[in-house]
C-alpha positions in Angstrom: 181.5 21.8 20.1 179.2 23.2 17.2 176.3 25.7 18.7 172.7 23.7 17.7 170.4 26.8 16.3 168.7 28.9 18.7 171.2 28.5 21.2 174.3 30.4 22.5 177.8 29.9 23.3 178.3 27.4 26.0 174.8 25.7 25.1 172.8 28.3 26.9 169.5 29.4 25.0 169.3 33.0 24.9 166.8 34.9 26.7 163.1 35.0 25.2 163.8 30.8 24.2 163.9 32.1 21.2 160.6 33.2 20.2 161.5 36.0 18.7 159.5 38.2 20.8 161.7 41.4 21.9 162.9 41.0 25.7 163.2 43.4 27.9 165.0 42.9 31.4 164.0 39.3 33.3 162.4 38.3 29.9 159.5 40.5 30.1 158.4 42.2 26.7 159.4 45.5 25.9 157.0 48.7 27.2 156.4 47.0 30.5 154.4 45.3 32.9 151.0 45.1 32.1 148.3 47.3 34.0 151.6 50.1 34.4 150.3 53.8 32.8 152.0 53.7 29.4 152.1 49.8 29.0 148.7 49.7 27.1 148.5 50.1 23.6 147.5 53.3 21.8 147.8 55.6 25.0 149.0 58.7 24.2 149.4 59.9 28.0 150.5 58.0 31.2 147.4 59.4 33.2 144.3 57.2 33.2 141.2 59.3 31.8 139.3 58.5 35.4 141.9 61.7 36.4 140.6 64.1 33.6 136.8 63.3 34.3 136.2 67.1 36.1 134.3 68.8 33.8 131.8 70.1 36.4 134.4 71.3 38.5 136.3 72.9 36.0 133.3 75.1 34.6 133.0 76.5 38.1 137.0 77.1 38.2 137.0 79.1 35.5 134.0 81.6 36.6 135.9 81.8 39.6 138.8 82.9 37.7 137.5 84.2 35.1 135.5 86.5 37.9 139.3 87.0 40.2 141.3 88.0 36.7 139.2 90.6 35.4 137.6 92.8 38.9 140.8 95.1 39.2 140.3 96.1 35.5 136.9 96.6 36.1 137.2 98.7 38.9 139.8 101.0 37.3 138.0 101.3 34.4 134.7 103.1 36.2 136.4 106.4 36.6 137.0 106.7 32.7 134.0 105.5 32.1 131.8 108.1 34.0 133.8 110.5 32.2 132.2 112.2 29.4 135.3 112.9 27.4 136.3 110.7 24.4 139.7 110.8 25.0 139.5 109.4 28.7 137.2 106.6 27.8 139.9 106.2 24.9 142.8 106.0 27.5 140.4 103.8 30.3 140.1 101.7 28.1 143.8 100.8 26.9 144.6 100.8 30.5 142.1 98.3 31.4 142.8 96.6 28.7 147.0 96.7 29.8 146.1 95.5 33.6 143.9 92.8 32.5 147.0 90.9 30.2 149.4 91.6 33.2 147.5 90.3 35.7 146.4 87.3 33.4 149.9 86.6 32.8 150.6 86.6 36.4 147.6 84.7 37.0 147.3 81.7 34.5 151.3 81.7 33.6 153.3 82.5 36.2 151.6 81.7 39.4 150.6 78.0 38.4 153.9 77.4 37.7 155.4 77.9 40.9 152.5 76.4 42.4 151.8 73.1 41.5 150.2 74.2 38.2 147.1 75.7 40.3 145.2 78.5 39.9 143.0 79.7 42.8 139.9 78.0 41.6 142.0 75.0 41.2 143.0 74.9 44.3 139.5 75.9 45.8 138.1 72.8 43.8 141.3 70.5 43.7 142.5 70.5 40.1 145.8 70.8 38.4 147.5 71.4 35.2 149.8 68.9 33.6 151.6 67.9 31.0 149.7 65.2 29.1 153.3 63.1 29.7 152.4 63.1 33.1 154.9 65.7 34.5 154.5 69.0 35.6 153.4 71.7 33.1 156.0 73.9 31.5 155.9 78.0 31.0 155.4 77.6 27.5 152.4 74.8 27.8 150.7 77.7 30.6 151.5 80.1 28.4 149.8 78.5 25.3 147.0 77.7 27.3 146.5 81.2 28.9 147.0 82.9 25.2 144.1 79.9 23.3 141.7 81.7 25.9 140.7 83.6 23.3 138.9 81.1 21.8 137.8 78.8 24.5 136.4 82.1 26.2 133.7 83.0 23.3 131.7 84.1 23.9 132.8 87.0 26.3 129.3 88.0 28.2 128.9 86.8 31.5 127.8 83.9 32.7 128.2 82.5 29.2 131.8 83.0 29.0 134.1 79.9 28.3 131.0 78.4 25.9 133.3 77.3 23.2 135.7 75.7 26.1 133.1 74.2 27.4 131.9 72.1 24.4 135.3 71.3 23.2 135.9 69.4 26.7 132.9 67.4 26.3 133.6 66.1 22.8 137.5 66.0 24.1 138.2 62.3 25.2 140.6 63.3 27.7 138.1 66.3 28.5 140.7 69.3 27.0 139.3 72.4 26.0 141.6 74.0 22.8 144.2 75.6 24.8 144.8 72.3 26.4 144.9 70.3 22.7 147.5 72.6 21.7 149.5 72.5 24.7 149.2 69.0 25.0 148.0 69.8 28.5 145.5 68.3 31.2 143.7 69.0 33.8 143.1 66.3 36.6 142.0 66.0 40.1 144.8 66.1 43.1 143.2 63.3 44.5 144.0 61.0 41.7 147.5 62.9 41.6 148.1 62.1 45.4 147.4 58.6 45.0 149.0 58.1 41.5 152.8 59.6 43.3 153.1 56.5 46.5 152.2 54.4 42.7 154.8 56.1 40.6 157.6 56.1 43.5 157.2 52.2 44.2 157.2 51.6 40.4 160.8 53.6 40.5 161.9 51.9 43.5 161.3 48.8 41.8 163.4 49.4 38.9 165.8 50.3 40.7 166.1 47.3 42.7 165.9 44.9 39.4 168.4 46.9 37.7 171.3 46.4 41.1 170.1 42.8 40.8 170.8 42.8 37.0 174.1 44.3 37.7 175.3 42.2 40.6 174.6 39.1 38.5 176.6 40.3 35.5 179.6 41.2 37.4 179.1 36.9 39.2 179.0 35.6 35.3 181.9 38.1 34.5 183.9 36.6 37.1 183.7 32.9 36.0 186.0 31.6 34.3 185.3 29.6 30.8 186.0 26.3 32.6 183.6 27.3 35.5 181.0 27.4 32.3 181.3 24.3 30.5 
């Protein structure tokens, strides 16, 4: 028996009816469900930009920091700096300037990522570093982001450190200062992160499920036999 257009062996239309839409599994389109993070045209990042509105809190993380990262080298520095000699204020200064990029690393690199990508202001204020595709940030994102201090920390006095940062956020739609553009980093509240994992779980969960479902009624049609069809 000839096939009539737009329909496939045995008579059965094809999934879609043909609309020429591009299916994806139970006939929905292609990039999923509407309302899931990602689904929506044009978003570049699977984390709603509710998450990344902690601008206030981060200005107060960063003092903190800011304040945590650089007391040791201050401290050892006062010695050499009492000193009258040139050459000790010489050598003070190189290793001040030694203990503040090792303890920096520690502190902005190594630190957040074994813990949840948290500093100790983010922790004290509940914020987090991420990847802007919604996983965990890498070394080499921290590491970026720790090194692009030197820009989003102009200028260097105190309290006005972190200016430049601090304007970039606000023009930033997704609130990232320039070590997070280049990173392609952000920096959200763990109270939208808590609440967006139960989401995230059930959305795998449910995949799952369709995709045993899928399976299961593949391996029925497979055991039919071509009479069973016509």
């Amino acid at each position: 028996m000839t096939s009539m257009p737009g329909q496939g062996q045995f008579g059965r239309t094809p999934p879609g009816g043909g609309s020429g839409q591009p299916q994806g599994e139970y006939g929905q389109p292609h990039g999923g469900a509407p309302g899931q993070w990602g689904s929506q045209p044009g978003n570049a990042s699977p984390v709603h930009r509710e998450e990344t509105r902690v601008t206030g809190r981060r200005i107060v993380q960063y003092l903190i920091d800011a304040f945590l990262v650089s007391l040791i080298p201050s401290l050892v520095s006062i010695p050499f700096d009492r000193s009258s000699s040139t050459l000790l204020h010489i050598i003070g200064g190189l290793v001040a300037f030694a203990l503040f990029v090792l303890i920096g690393l520690w502190y902005w690199v190594i630190r957040p990522h074994g813990r949840n990508g948290q500093t100790f202001g983010m922790q004290l204020l509940g914020l987090r570093v991420i990847s802007k595709s919604g996983g965990p940030a890498s070394m080499a994102q921290l590491f970026i982001r720790w090194i692009c201090l030197i820009f989003d920390a102009i200028p260097y006095t105190w309290p006005f450190t972190g200016l430049v940062g601090y304007i970039v956020i606000l023009c930033s739609r997704n609130r990232q200062r320039i070590g997070d553009h280049l990173a392609r980093t952000l920096v959200i509240s763990t109270v939208y992160d808590m609440r967006r994992s139960p989401q995230m779980a059930a959305g795998t969960s449910g995949g799952q499920m369709g995709m045993s479902q899928e399976t299961t009624r593949q391996e029925t049609m497979g055991q039919q036999s071509p009479g069973d069809m016509r």
